[in-house]
VOPAGU-2260 file (C-alpha; in pm, 1 decimal, decimal comma):
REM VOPAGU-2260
SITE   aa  ch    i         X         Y         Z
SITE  UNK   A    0    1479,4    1410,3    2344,0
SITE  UNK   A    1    1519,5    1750,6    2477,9
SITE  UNK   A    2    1553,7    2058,1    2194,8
SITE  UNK   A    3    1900,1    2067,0    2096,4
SITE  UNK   A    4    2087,3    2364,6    2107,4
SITE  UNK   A    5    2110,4    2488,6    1792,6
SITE  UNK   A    6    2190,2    2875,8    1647,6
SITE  UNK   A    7    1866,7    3057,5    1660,0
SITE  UNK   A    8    1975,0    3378,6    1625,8
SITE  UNK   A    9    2140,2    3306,6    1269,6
SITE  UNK   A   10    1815,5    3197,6    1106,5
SITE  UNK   A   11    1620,5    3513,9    1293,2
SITE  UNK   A   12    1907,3    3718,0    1129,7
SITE  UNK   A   13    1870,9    3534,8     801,2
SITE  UNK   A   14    1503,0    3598,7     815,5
SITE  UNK   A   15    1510,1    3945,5     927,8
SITE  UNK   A   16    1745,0    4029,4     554,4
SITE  UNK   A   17    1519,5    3830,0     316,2
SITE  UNK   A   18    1480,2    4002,2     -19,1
SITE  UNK   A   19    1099,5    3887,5    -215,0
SITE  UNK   A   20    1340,9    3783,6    -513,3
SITE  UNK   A   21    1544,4    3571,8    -332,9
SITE  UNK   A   22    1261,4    3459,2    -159,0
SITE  UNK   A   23    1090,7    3337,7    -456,2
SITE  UNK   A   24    1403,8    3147,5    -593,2
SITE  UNK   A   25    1452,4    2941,7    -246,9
SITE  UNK   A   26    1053,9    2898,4    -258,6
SITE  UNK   A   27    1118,1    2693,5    -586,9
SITE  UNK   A   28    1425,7    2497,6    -457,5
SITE  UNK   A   29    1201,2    2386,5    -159,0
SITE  UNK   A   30     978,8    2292,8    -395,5
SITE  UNK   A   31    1230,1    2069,2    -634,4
SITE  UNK   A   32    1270,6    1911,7    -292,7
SITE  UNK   A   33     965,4    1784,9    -233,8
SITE  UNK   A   34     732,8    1471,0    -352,3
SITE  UNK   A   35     560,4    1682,2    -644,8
SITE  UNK   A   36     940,1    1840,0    -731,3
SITE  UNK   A   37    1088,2    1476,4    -767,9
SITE  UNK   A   38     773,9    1330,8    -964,9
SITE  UNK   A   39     863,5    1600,0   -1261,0
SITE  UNK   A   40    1259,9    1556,8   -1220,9
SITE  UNK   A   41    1178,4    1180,7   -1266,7
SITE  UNK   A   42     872,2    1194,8   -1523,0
SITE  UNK   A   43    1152,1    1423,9   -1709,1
SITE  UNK   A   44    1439,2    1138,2   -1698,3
SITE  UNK   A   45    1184,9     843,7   -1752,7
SITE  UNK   A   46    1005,2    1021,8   -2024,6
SITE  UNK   A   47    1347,5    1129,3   -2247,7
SITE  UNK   A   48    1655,0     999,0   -2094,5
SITE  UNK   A   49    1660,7     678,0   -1847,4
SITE  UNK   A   50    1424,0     498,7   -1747,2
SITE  UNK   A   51    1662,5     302,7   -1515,5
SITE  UNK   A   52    1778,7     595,1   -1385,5
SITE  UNK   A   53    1480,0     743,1   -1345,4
SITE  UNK   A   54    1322,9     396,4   -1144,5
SITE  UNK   A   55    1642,0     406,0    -930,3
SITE  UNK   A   56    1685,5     775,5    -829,4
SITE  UNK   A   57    1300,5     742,1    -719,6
SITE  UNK   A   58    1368,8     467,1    -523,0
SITE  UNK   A   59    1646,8     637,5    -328,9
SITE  UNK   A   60    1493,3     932,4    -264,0
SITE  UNK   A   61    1136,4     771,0    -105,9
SITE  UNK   A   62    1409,5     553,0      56,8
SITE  UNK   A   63    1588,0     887,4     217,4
SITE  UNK   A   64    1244,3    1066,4     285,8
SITE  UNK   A   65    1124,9     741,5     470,7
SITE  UNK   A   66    1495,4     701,9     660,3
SITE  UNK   A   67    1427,6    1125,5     747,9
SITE  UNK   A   68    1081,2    1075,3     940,4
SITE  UNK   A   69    1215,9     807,1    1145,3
SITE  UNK   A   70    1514,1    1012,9    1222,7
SITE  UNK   A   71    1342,7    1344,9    1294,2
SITE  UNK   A   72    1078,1    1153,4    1539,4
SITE  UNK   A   73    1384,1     962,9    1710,0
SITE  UNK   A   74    1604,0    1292,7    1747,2
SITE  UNK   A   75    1267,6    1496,1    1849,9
SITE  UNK   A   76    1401,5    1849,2    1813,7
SITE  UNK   A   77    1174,5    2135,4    1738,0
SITE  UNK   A   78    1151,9    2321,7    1443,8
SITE  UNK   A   79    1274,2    2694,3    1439,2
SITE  UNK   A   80    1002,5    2964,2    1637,4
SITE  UNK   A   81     812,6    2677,8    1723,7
SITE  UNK   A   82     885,2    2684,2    2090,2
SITE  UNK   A   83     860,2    3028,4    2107,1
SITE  UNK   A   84     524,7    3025,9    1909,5
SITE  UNK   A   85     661,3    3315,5    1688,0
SITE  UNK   A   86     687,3    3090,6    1328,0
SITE  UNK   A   87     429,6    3219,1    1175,0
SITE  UNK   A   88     553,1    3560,2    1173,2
SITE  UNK   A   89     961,2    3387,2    1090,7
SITE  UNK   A   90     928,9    3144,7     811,5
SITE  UNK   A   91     872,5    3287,7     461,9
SITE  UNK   A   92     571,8    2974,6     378,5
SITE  UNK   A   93     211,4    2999,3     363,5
SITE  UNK   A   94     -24,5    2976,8     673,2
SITE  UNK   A   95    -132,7    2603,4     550,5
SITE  UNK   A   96     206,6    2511,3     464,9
SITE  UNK   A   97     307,4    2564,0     829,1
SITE  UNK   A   98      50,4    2444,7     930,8
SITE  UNK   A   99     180,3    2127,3     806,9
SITE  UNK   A  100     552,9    2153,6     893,2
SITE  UNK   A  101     519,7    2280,1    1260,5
SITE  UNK   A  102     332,0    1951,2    1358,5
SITE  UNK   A  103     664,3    1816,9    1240,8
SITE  UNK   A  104    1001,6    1777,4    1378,0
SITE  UNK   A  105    1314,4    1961,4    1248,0
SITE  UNK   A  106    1657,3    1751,4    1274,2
SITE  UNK   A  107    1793,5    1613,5    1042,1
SITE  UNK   A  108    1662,7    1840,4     741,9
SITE  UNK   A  109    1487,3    1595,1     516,1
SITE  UNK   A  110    1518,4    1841,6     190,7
SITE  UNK   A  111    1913,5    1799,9     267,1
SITE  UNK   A  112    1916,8    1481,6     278,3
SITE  UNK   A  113    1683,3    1378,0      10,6
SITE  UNK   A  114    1881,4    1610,1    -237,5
SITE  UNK   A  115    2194,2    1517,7    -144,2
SITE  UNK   A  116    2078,3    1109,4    -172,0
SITE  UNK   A  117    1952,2    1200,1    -492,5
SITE  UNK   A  118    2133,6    1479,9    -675,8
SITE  UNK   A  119    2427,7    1288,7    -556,3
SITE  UNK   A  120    2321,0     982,4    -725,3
SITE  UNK   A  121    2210,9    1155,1   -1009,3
SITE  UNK   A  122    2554,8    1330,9   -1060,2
SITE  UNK   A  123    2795,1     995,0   -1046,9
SITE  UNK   A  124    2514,2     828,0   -1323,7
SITE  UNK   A  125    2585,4    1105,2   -1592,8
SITE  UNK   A  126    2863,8    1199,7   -1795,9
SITE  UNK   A  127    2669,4    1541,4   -1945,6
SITE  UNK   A  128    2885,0    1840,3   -1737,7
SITE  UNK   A  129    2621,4    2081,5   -1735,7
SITE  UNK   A  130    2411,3    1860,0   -1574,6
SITE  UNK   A  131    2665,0    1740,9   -1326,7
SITE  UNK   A  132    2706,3    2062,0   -1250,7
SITE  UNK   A  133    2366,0    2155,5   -1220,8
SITE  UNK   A  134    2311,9    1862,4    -922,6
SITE  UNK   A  135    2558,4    2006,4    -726,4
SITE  UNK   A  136    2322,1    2391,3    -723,5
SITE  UNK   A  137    2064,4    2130,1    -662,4
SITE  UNK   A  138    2206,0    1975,0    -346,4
SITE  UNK   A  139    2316,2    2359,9    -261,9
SITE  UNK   A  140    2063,1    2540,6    -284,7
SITE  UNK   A  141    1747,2    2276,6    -177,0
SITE  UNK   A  142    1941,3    2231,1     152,8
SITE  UNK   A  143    2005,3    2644,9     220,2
SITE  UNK   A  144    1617,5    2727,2     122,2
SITE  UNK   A  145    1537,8    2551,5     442,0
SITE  UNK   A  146    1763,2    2767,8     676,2
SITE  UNK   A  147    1666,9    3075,1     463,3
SITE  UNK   A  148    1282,3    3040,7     500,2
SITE  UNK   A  149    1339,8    3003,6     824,8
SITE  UNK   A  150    1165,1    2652,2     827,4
SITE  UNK   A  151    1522,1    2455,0     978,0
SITE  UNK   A  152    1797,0    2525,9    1166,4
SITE  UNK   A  153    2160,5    2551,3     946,7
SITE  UNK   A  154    2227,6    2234,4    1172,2
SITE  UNK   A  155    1929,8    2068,0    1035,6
SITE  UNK   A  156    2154,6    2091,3     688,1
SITE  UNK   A  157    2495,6    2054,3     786,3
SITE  UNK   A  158    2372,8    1699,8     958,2
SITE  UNK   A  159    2098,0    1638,7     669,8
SITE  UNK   A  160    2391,8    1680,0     340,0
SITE  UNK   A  161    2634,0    1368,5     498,2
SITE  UNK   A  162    2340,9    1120,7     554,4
SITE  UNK   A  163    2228,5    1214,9     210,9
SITE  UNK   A  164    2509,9    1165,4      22,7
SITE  UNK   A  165    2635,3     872,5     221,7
SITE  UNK   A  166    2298,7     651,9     133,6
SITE  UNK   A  167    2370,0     776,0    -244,2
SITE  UNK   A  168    2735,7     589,0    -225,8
SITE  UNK   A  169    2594,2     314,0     -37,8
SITE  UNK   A  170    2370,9     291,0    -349,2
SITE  UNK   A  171    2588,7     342,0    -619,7
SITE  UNK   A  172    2781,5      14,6    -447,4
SITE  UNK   A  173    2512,8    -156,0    -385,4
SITE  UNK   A  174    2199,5     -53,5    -563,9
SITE  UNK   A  175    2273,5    -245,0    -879,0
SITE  UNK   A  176    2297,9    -599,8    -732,3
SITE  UNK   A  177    1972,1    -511,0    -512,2
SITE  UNK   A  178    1804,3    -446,1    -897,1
SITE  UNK   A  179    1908,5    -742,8   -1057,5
SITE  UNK   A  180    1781,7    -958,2    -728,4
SITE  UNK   A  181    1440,7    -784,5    -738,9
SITE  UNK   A  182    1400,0    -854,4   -1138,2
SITE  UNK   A  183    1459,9   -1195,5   -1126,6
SITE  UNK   A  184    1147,7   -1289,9    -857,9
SITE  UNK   A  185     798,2   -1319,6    -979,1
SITE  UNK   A  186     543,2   -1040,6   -1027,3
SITE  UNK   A  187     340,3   -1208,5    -716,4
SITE  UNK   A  188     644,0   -1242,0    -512,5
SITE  UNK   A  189     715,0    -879,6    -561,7
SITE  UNK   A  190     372,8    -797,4    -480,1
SITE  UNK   A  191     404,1    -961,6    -144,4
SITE  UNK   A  192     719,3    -839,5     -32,3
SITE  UNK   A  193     662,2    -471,8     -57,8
SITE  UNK   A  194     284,5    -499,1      88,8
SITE  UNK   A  195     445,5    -734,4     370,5
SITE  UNK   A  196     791,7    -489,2     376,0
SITE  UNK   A  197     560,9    -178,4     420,8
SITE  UNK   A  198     338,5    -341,3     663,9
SITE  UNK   A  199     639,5    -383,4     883,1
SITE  UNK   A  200     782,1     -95,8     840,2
SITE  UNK   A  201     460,5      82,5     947,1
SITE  UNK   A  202     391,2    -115,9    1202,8
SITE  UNK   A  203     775,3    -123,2    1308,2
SITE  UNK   A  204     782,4     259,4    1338,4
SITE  UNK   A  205     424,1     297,9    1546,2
SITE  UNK   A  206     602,2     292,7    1868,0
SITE  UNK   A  207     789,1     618,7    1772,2
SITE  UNK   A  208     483,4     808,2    1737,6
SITE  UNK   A  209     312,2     717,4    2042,2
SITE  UNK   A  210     344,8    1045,8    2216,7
SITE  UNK   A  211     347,9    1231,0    1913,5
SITE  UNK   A  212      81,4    1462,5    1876,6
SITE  UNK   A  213      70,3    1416,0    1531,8
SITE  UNK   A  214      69,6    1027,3    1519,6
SITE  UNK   A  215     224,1     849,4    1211,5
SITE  UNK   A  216     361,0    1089,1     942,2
SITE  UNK   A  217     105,0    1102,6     660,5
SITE  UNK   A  218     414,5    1129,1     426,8
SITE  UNK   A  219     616,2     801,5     576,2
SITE  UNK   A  220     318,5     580,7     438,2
SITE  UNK   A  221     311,9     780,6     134,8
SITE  UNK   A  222     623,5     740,6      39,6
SITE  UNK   A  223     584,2     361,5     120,3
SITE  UNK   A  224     271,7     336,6     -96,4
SITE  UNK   A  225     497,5     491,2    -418,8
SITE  UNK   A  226     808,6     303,7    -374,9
SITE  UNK   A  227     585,6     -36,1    -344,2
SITE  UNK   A  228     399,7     106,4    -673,6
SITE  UNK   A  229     672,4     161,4    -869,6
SITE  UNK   A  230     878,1    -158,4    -714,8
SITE  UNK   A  231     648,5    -370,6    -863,9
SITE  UNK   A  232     521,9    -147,5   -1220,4
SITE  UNK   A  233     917,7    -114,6   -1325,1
SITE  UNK   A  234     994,5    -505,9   -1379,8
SITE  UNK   A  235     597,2    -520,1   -1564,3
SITE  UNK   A  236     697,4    -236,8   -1797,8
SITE  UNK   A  237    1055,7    -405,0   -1889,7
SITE  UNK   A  238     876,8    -704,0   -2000,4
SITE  UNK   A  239     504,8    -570,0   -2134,9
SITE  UNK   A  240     552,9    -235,8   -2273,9
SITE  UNK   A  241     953,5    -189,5   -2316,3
SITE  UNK   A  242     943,9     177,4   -2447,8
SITE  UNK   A  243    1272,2     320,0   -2536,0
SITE  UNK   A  244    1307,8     685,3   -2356,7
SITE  UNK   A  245    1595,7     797,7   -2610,6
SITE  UNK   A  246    1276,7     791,3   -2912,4
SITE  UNK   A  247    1133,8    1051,2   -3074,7
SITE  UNK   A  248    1144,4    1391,9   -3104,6
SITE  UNK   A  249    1226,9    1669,4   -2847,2
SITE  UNK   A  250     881,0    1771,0   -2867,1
SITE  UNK   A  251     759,0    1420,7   -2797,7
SITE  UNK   A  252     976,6    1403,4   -2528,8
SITE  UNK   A  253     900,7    1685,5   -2297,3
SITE  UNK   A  254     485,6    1578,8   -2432,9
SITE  UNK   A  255     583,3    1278,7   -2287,7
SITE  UNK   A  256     713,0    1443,4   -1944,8
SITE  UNK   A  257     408,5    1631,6   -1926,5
SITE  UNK   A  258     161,2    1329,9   -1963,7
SITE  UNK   A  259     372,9    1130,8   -1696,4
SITE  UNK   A  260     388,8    1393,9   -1479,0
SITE  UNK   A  261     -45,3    1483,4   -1520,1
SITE  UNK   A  262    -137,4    1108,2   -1490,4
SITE  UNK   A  263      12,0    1076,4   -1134,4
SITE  UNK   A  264     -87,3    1375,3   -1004,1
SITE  UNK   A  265    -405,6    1333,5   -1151,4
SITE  UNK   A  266    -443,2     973,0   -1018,5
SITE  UNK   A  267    -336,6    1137,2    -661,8
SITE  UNK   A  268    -584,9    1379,2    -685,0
SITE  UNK   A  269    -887,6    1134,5    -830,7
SITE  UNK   A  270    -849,6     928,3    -542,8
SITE  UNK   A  271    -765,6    1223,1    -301,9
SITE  UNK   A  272   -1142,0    1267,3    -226,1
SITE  UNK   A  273   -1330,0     939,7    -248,9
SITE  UNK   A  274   -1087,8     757,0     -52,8
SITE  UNK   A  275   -1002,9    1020,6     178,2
SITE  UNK   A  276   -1416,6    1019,8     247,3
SITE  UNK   A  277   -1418,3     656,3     381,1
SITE  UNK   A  278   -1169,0     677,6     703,7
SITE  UNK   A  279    -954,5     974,2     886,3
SITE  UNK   A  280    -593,6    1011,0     813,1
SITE  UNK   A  281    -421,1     884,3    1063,7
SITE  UNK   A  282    -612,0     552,6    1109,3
SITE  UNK   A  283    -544,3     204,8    1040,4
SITE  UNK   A  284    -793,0     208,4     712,1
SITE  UNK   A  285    -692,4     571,9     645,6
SITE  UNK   A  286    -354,8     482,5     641,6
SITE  UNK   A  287    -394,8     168,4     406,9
SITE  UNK   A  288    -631,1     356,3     157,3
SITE  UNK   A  289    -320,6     650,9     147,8
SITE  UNK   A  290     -81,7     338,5      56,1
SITE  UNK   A  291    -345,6     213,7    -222,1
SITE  UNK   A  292    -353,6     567,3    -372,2
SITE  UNK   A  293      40,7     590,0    -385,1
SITE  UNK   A  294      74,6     235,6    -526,2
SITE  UNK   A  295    -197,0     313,4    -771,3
SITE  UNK   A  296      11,8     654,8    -875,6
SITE  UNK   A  297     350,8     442,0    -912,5
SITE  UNK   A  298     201,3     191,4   -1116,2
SITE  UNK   A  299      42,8     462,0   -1348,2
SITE  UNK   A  300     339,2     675,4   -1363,3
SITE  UNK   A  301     566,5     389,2   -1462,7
SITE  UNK   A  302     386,7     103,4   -1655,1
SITE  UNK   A  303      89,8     269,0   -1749,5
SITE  UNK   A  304     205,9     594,4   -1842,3
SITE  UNK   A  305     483,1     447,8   -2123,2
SITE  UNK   A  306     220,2     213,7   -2267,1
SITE  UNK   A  307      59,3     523,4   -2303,5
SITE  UNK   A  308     388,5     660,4   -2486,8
SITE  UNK   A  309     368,7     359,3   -2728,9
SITE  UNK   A  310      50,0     343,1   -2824,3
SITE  UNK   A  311       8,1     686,7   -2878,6
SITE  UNK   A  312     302,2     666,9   -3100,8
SITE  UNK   A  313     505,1     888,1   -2900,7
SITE  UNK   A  314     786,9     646,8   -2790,1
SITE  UNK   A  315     921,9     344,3   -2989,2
SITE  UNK   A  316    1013,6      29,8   -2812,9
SITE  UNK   A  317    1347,9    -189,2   -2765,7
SITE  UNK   A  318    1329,6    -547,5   -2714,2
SITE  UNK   A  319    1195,2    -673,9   -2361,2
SITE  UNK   A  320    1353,6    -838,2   -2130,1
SITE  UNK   A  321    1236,4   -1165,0   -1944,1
SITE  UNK   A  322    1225,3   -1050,1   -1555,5
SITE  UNK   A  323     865,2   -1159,0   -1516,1
């Protein structure tokens, strides 16, 4: 697809009256809308509030990230400077991080639509105002970093909020039923169908990255590896370990944020080296060791990481449920 018309002089103009404070508070949003961003808003709601909550607004957003990739490779349009060759000197990110993004395509914004899927979400689950109101800055402000550090068009948003927030309704209609179908199949069963589901989904989506420089985005089977890891931990932990987020102190709580959060980045970043040693990213064994290293982190961060809670006498427990 050709590079859509969209307004570049409003993000050169928008680039051109940045401010280093403001520039450091839309460098944080970005980052709250990224993987490592959602892995501590989740290890935070797991860890002290809702561990259902937590298990579904993770699955929605790797859901929405996945949904973005196909969409931006589909749609094809540039990212801002790129064509011109003039990015480096227009979006407020490091050298390596655009490195990253300009092998990337722009439209539809993924940080729009992955915080409006799951900020969206987030606000119709609570009844706590401040924090209703503070997922609405969320959605805000994530989407209008992007623009502002120059890194997507305003388009990119405008198109990227809807999606978002549409795949959060269809959730909040649908997501439940989806929930209490997955729970009641079989541990091996649920191993098989997000291995064979991911496999597909892969393999499905090759075709759109035939001419792309870039190949396969290295996030799209990331986000495939997680979702399968924590598909498959959530149902083991219900039944197995059965810790009770609402437990404990304050103290305990955030400890046990902190420990979540530490355990899958520190499984990511174990396995970062040895497996990235036996094949190139980008291959058909690369690609399947990057899935085993995100399943491995899901099933860490949600089965092993609240048997740690328990035994460690951090969390308490409420009775199990039988959805093995």
């Amino acid at each position: 697809m050709a590079e859509l018309d969209f307004d570049l002089n409003l993000i050169r103009a928008v680039a051109e009256s940045r401010t280093p404070p403001a520039t450091v508070v839309f460098q944080l949003f970005t980052w709250l809308g990224e993987m490592e961003g959602y892995i501590l808003v989740v290890a935070a709601i797991h860890g002290a509030f809702d561990k259902r909550l937590a298990f579904r607004l993770a699955m929605l957003a790797l859901v929405t990230m996945s949904i973005n990739h196909v969409m931006k490779t589909i749609i094809a349009n540039p990212r801002p400077f790129v064509a011109e060759g003039s990015f480096l000197q227009n979006w407020a990110v490091s050298e390596a991080k655009a490195a990253e993004l300009v092998a990337e395509y722009s439209t539809p914004s993924g940080h729009a639509m992955a915080g409006g899927s799951f900020y969206t979400f987030l606000f119709a689950s609570v009844t706590n105002r401040w924090i209703k109101w503070l997922a609405v800055a969320a959605v805000l402000c994530t989407g209008i970093s992007r623009p502002y550090l120059g890194v997507h068009y305003v388009e990119d948003v405008l198109l990227g909020w809807p999606i978002g927030i549409g795949l959060a309704l269809l959730a909040l209609r649908c997501g439940g039923r989806l929930e209490d179908r997955w729970l009641r199949l079989s541990t091996p069963a649920r191993c098989v169908t997000v291995v064979l589901a991911s496999a597909v989904a892969i393999a499905g989506t090759g075709p759109l990255y035939a001419d792309v420089p870039y190949g396969q985005p290295l996030p799209f089977v990331s986000y495939l590896g997680l979702l399968s890891g924590l598909s498959v931990a959530y149902p083991l932990e219900l039944v197995h370990v059965g810790f009770d987020p609402r437990s404990s102190t304050r103290l305990l709580k955030a400890a046990r944020t902190m420990l979540g959060v530490f355990l899958v980045m520190g499984v990511l970043l174990v396995l970062d080296a040895p497996l990235g040693s036996v094949a190139t990213d980008g291959s058909l064994l690369g690609n399947a060791l990057r899935y085993l290293r995100y399943f491995a982190a899901g099933l860490v961060g949600m089965l092993a990481a609240p048997y740690l809670y328990v035994r460690l006498g951090w969390a308490g427990r409420h009775p199990t449920m039988d959805c093995s």
